[in-house]
C-alpha positions as protocol buffer text, in pm:
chain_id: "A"
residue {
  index: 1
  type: UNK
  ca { x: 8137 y: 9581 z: 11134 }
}
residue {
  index: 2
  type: UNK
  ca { x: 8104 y: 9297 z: 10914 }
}
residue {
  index: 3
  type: UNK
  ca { x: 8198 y: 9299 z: 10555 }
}
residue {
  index: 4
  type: UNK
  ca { x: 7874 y: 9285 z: 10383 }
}
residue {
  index: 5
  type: UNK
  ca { x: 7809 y: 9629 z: 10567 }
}
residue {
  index: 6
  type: UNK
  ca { x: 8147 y: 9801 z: 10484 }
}
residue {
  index: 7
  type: UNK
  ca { x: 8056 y: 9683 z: 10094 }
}
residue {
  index: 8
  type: UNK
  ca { x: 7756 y: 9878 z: 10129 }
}
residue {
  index: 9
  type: UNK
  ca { x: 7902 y: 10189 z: 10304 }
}
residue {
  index: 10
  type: UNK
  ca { x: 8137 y: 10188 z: 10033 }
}
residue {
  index: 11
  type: UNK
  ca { x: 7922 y: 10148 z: 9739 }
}
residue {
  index: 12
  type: UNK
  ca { x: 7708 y: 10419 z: 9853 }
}
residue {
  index: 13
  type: UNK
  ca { x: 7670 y: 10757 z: 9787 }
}
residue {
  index: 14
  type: UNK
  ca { x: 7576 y: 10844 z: 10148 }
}
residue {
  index: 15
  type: UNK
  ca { x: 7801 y: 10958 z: 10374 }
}
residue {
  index: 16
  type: UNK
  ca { x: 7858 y: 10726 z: 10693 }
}
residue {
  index: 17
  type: UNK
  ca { x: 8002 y: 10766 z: 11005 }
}
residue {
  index: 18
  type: UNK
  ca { x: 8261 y: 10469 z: 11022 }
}
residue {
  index: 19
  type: UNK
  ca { x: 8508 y: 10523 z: 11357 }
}
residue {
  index: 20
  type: UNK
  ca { x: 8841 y: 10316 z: 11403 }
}
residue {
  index: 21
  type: UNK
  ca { x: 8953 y: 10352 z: 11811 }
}
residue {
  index: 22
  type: UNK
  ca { x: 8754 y: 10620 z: 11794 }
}
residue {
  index: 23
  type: UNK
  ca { x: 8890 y: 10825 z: 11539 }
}
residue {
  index: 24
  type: UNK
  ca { x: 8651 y: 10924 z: 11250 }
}
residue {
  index: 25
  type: UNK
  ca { x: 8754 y: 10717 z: 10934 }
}
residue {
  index: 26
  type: UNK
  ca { x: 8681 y: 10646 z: 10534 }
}
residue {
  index: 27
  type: UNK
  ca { x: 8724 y: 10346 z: 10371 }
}
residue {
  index: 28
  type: UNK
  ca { x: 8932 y: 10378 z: 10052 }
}
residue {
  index: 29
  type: UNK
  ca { x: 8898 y: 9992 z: 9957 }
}
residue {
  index: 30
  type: UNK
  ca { x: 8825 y: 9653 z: 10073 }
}
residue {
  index: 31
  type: UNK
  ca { x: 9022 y: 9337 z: 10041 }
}
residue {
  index: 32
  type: UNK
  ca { x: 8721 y: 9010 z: 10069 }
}
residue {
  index: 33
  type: UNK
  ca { x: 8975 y: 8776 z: 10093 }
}
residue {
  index: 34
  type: UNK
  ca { x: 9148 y: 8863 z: 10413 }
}
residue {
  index: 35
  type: UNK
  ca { x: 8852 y: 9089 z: 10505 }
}
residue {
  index: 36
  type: UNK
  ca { x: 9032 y: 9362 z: 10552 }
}
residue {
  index: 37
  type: UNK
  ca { x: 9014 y: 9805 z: 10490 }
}
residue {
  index: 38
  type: UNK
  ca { x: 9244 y: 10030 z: 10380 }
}
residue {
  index: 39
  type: UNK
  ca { x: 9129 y: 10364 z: 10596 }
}
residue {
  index: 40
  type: UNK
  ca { x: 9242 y: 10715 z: 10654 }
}
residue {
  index: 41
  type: UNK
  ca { x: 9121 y: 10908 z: 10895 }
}
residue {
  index: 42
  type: UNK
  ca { x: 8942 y: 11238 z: 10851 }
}
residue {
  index: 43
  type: UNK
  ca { x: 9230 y: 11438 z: 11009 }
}
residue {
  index: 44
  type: UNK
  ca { x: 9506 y: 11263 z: 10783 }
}
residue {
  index: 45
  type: UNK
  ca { x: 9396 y: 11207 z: 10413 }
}
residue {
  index: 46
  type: UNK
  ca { x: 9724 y: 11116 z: 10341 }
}
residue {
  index: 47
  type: UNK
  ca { x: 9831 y: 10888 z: 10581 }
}
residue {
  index: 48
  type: UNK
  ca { x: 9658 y: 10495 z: 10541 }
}
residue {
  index: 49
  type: UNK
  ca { x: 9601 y: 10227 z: 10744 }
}
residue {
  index: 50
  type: UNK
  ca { x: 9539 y: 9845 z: 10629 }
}
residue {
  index: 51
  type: UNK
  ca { x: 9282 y: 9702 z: 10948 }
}
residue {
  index: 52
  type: UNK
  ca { x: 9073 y: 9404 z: 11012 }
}
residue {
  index: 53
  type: UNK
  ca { x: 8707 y: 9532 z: 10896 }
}
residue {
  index: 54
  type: UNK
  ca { x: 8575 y: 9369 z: 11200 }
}
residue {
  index: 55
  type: UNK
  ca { x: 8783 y: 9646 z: 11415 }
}
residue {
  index: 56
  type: UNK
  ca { x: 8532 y: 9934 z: 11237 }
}
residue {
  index: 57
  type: UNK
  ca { x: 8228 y: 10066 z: 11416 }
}
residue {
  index: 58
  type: UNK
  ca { x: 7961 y: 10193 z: 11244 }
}
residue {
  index: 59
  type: UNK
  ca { x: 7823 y: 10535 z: 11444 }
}
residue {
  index: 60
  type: UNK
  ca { x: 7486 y: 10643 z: 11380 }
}
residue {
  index: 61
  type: UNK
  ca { x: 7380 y: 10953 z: 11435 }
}
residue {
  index: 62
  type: UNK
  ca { x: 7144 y: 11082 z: 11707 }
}
């Protein structure tokens, strides 16, 4: 995923389907300058992750 896109999955009040290694994921915020997420997955609210953005995958649904 670029950043541009993770903006506007953020900004939005749809919900997305972002994975990271396969694991469903929300992005809590997003650092431009070293274009990078801070995640938690859907299992683990409480538990966050800092990751490149380019590492997220956008899933669309079928």
């Amino acid at each position: 995923m670029d950043l541009a896109r993770a903006k506007e999955i953020v900004s939005s009040d749809e919900k997305f389907i972002v994975h990271y290694k396969g694991d469903n994921v929300w992005i809590d915020e997003l650092d431009e300058s070293t274009q990078t997420a801070r995640i938690h997955t859907e299992r683990n609210p409480a538990s966050s992750l800092r990751v490149q953005v380019g590492q997220l995958e956008e899933k669309r649904e079928l």
